[in-house]
C-alpha positions in Angstrom: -8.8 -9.4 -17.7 -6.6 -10.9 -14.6 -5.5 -13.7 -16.1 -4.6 -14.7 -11.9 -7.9 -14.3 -11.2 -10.0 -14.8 -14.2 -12.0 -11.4 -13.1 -12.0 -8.0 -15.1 -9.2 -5.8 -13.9 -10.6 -2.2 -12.6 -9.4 0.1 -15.4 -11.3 -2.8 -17.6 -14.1 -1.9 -15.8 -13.9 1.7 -16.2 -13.3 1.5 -20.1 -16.4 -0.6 -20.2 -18.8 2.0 -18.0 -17.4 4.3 -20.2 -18.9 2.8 -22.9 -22.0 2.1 -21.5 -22.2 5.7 -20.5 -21.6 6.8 -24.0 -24.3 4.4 -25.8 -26.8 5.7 -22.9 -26.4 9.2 -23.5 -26.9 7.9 -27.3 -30.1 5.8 -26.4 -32.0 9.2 -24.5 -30.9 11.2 -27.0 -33.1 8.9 -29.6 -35.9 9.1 -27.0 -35.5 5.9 -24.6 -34.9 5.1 -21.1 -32.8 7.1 -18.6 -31.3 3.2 -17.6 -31.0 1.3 -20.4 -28.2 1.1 -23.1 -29.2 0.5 -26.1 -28.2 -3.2 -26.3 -30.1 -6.4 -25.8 -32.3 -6.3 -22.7 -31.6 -9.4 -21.0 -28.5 -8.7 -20.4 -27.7 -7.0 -16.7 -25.0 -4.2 -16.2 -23.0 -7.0 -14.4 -22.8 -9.1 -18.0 -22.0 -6.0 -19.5 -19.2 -5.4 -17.6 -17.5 -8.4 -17.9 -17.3 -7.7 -21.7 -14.5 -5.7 -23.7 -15.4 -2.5 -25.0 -15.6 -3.0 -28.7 -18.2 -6.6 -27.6 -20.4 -3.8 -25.7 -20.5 -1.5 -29.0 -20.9 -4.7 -31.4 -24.0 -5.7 -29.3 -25.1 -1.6 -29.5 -24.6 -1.5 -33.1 -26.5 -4.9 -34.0 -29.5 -3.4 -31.7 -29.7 -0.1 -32.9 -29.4 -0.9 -36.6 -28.2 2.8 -37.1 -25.5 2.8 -39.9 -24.0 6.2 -37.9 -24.2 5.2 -34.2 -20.4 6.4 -33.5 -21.4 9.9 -35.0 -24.7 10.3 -33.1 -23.4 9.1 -29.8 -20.6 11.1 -29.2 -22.6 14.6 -30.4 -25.6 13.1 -27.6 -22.3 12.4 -24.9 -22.3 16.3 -23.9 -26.0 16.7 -23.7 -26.7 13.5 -21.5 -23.3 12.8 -19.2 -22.9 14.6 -16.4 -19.8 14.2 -14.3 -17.7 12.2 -16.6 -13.8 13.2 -15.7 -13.3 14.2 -19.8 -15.6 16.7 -20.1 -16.0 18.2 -16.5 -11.7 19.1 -17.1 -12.7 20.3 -20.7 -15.7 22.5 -19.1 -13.0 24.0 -16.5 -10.2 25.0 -18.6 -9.3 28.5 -19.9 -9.8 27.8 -23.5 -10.6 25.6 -26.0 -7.0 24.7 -26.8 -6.3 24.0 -23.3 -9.7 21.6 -23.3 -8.5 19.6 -26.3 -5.3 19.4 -24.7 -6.6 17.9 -21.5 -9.1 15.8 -23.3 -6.1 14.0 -25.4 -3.7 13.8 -22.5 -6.4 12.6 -20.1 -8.4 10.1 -22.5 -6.9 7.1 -21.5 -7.9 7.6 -17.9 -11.8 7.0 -18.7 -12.0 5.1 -22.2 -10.9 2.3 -24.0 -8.7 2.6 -27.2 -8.8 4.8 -30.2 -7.0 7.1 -28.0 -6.2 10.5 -29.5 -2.9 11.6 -30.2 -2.3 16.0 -30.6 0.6 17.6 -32.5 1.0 20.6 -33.0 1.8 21.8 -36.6 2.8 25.8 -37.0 -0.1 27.0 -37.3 -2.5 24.1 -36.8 -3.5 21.9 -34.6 -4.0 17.7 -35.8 -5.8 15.4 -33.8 -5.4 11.6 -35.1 -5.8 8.4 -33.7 -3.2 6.0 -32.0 -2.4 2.7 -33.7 -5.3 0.6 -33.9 -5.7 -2.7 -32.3 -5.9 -5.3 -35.2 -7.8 -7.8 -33.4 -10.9 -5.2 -33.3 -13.3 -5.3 -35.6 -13.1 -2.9 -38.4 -16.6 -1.6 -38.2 -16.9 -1.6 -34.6 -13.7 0.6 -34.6 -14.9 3.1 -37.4 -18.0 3.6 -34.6 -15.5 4.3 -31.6 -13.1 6.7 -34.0 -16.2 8.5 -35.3 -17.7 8.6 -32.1 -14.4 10.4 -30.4 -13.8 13.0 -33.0 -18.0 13.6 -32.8 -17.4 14.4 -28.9 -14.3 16.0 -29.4 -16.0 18.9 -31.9 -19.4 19.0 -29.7 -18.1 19.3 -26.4 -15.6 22.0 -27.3 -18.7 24.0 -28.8 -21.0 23.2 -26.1 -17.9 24.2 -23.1 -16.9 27.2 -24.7 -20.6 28.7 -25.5 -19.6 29.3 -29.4 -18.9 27.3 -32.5 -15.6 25.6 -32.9 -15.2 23.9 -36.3 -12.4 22.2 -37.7 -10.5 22.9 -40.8 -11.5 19.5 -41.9 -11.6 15.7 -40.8 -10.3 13.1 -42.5 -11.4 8.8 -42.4 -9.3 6.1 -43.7 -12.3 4.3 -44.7 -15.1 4.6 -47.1 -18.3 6.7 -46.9 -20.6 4.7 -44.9 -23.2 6.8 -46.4 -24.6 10.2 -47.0 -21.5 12.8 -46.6 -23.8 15.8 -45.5 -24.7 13.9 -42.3 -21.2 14.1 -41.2 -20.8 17.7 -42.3 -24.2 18.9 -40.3 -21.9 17.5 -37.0 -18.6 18.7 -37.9 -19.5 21.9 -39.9 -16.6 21.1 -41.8 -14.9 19.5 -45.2 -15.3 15.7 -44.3 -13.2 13.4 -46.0 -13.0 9.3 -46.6 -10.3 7.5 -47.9 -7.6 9.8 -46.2 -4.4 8.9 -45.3 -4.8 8.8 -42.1 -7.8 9.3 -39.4 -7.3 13.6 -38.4 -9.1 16.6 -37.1 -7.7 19.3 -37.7 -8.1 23.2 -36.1 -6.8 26.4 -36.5 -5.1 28.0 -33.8 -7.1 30.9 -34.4 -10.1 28.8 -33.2 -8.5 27.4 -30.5 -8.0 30.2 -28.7 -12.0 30.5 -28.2 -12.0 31.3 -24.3 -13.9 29.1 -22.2 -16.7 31.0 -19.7 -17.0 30.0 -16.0 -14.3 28.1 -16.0 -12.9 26.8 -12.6 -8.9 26.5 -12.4 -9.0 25.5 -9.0 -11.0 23.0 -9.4 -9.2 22.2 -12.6 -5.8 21.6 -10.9 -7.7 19.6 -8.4 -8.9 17.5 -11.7 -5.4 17.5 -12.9 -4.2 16.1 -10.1 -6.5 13.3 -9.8 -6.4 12.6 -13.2 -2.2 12.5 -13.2 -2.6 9.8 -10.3 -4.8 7.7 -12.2 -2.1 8.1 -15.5 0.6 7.0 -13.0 -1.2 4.0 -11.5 -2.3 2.5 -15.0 1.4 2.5 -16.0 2.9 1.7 -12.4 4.6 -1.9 -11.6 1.7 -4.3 -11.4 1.7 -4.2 -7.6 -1.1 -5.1 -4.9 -0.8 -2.0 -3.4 -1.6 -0.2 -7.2 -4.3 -2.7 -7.9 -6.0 -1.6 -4.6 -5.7 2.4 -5.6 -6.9 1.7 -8.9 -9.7 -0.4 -8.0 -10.4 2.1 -5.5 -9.4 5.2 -7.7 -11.7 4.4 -10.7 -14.9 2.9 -8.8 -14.7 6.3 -6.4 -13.8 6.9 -2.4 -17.8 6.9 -2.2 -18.2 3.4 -2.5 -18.6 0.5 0.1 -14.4 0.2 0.8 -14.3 -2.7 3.1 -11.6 -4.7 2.3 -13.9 -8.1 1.8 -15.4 -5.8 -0.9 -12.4 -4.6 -2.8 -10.6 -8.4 -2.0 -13.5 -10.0 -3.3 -13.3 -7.7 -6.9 -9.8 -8.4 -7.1 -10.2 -12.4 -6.9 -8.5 -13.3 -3.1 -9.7 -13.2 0.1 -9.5 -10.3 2.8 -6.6 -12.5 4.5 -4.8 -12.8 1.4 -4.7 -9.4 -0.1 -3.2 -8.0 4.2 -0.4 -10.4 3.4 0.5 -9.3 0.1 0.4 -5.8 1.2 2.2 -6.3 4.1 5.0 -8.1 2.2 4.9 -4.7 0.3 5.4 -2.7 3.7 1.9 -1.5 4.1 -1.8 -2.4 4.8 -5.1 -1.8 3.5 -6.0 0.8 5.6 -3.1 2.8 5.2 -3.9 3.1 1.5 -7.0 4.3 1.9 -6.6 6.4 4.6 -3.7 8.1 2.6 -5.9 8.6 -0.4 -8.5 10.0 1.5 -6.2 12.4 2.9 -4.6 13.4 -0.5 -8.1 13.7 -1.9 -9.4 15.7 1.0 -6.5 18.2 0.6 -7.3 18.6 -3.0 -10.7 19.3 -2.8 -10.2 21.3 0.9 -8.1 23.7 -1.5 -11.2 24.5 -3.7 -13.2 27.0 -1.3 -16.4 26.4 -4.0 -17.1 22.6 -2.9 -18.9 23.0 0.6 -17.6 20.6 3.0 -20.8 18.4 3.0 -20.2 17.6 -0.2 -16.5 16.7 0.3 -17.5 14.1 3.2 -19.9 12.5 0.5 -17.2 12.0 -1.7 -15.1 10.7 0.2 -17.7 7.8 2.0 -19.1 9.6 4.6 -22.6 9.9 5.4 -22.4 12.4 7.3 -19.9 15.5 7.6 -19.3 15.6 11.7 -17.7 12.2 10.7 -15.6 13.3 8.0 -14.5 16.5 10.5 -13.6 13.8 13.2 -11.5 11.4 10.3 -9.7 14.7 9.0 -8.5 16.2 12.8 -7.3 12.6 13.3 -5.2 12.6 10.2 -4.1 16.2 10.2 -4.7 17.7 13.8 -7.0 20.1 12.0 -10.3 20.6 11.3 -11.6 20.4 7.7 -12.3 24.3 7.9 -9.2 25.0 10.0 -7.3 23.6 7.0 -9.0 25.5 4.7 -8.4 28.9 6.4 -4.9 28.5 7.4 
């Protein structure tokens, strides 16, 4: 939260679509609606937003009444999310090392805490989770750990067209219940009362190669997704809160500075003055995204160019062609041939 402001700060936001994108791929999986979440229904996306992570999984948890909702969600994520940054750069690496990899370094990008920390061990590979946060309740966090290592294990199968099991998991907590349930989704030893929260694979298994993976658009991905690392631990600035904001809601969206000013908790006027005191203006920050991002995806000869003017705002391409020559002197196309 912007404690200036008394709004949600835009990474808040993400973590918390995050989680509402997790719990919906949970609720279709069980047989409901495309749009809804799996928490109460009076409450709009907008309320939802506005609350922490872990409040949007308590209210999940006390709806569903389902004593494993962590575990089922995260083996319904890979079946139900399309898109999401975590498992589009595990789809489009090389193999299923590299996809953990990417998953752990990336995680904090798109979701909220328990982030998962890799080592590497001779020959083994151990997943565990970061400190928790102690003001988190305990059950509530059990669901988000149980949930991550769930994706982890089902993506990784699902991306590289073959099982990948672990050597074994381990819980700090108790059984919440029937062991074999865990087992059916790790295919694994599962273990409570461990030492420490850990998934742990062989090398052997990680070397599983990964079909149709894209490297191009895997760099691209890469890219983007060492921006958005940067910007989260960047100097509080205006000019990072506008990238961020902008970063994490997309380049699609309505950027008009009232817009963006307005999310942020100042006016239009306000936000140009802070920015000029920082020795640029809101327009020069987008525009320079846009340019960085249309380079990116310019360089991946799969993504027609009708689709890169779509992510980048534009409605229609002949616009897009007309921003790019501006910026560049070239053509969309000319820049992707020379």
């Amino acid at each position: 939260m912007d404690k200036a402001s008394g709004q949600a700060s835009p990474l808040k936001e993400a973590y918390s679509k995050s989680a509402l994108q997790i719990l919906t791929a949970y609720h279709k999986w069980q047989g409901g609606g495309a749009n809804t979440y799996g928490v109460p229904k009076h409450l709009s996306e907008s309320t939802l937003l506005e609350k922490e992570t872990d409040e949007i999984w308590k209210l999940a948890l006390e709806q569903s009444g389902d004593t494993h909702l962590g575990l089922h969600a995260g083996a319904a994520l890979v079946q139900y999310v399309s898109g999401h940054l975590l498992s589009t750069l595990m789809a489009n690496s090389t193999s299923a090392g590299e996809a953990l990899r990417n998953f752990c370094n990336y995680h904090e990008v798109s979701s909220d805490a328990p982030h998962p920390r890799l080592e590497n061990q001779g020959n083994k590979v151990v997943i565990s989770i970061s400190e928790l946060d102690g003001t988190i309740d305990k059950e509530v966090m059990r669901h988000m750990s149980e949930c991550l290592f769930s994706a982890i294990v089902t993506t990784l199968s699902v991306v590289s067209k073959q099982p990948i099991s672990p050597n074994k998991v381990c819980f700090a907590w108790p059984s919440p219940g029937r062991i074999d349930i865990y087992e059916t989704v790790f295919k694994a030893p599962v273990y409570f009362k461990a030492r420490s929260t850990a998934l742990e694979f062989s090398n052997d298994m990680l070397d599983a190669s990964i079909p149709y993976a894209d490297e191009l658009l895997l760099t691209t991905l890469t890219r983007y997704a060492d921006n958005q690392l940067d910007a989260i631990h960047e100097p509080d600035t205006w000019s990072n809160k506008v990238r961020s904001m902008v970063s994490h809601s997309g380049l699609s969206i309505d950027l008009d500075i009232n817009t963006v000013s307005g999310n942020l908790g100042i006016g239009p006027r306000t936000l140009q003055q802070k920015l000029k005191s920082e020795g640029t203006r809101y327009q020069n920050i987008i525009r320079d995204m846009k340019i960085s991002m249309a380079k990116e995806y310019l360089s991946n000869r799969k993504i027609p160019l009708s689709e890169i003017a779509l992510l980048l705002g534009y409605s229609e391409q002949s616009a897009f062609n007309h921003a790019f020559k501006q910026w560049t002197g070239l053509t969309p196309r000319q820049f992707r041939e020379y």
